[in-house]
C-alpha positions as CSV (number, residue, x, y, z in Angstrom):
1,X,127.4,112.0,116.0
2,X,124.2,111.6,113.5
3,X,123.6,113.5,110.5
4,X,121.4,116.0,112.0
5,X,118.1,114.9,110.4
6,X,118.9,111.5,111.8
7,X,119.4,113.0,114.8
8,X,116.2,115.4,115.0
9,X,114.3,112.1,114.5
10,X,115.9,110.2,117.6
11,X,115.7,113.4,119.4
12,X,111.6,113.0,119.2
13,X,111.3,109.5,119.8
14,X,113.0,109.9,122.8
15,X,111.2,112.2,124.0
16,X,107.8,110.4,123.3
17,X,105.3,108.2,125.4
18,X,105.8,104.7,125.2
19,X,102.4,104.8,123.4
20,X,103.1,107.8,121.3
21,X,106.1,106.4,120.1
22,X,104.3,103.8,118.8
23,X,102.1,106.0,116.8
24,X,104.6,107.6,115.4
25,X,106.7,104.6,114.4
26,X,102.9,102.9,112.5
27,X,103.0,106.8,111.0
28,X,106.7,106.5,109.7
29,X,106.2,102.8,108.5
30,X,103.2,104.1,106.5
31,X,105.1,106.8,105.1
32,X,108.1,104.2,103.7
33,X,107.2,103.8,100.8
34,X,108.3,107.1,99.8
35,X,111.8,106.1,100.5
36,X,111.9,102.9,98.3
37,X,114.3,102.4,95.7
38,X,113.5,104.0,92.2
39,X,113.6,102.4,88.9
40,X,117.1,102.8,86.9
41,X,118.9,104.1,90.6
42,X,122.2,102.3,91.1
43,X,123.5,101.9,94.4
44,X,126.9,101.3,95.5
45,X,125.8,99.0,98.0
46,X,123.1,97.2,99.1
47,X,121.9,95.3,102.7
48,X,118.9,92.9,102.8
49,X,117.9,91.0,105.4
50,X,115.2,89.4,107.2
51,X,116.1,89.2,111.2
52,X,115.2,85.6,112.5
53,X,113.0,87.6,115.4
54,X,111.4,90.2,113.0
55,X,108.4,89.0,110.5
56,X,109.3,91.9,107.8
57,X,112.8,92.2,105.9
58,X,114.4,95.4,105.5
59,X,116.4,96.6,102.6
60,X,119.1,99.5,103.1
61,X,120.7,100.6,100.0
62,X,123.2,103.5,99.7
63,X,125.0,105.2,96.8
64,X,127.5,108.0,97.3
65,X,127.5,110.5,95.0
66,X,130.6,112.3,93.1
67,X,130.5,115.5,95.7
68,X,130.7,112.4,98.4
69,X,127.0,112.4,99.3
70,X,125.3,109.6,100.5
71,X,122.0,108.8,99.4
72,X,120.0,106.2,101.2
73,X,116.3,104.2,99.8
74,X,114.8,101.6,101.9
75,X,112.4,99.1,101.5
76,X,110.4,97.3,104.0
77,X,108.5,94.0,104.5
78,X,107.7,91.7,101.2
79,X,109.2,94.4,99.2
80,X,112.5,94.4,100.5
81,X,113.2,91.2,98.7
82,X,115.7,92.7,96.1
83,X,112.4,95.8,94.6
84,X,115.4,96.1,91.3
85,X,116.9,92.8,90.8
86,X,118.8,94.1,87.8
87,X,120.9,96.7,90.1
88,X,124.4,95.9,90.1
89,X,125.4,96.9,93.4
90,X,127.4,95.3,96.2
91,X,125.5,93.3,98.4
92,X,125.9,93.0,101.8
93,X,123.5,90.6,102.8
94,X,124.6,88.2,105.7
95,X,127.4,90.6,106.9
């Protein structure tokens, strides 16, 4: 079971054209900035990596909040190479 944003969002790729989906992956990629890490955030942890068949590495970081909350940032592409290198969180790169 997927949160049900996450969900909503797999629901319409699914859905798509093999073309279409591609469109709308370009339109979510442009869009990912928005969801980058902000300045002074802490995260509890943090996953880089760069996958040897992918050109772009991807950054996942998550911090969960007191009520038990996760909140998620990700960076991709040059970016992705550590955006806040004075954040102390765990990293989980090369698990």
């Amino acid at each position: 079971m997927y949160p049900p944003k996450l969900n909503n969002i797999i629901n319409l790729f699914e859905s798509l054209p093999e073309e279409e989906r591609r469109e709308t992956l370009v339109s979510y990629a442009d869009n990912a900035r928005k969801q980058e890490p902000r300045e002074g955030e802490q995260f509890d942890l943090q996953d880089i990596r760069k996958d040897e068949e992918c050109a772009d590495t991807v950054g996942v970081y998550l911090h969960v909040d007191e009520n038990g909350k996760a909140h998620i940032r990700m960076t991709l592409g040059a970016r992705s190479a550590n955006p806040y290198p004075g954040n102390d969180g765990d990293s989980l790169q090369g698990t």
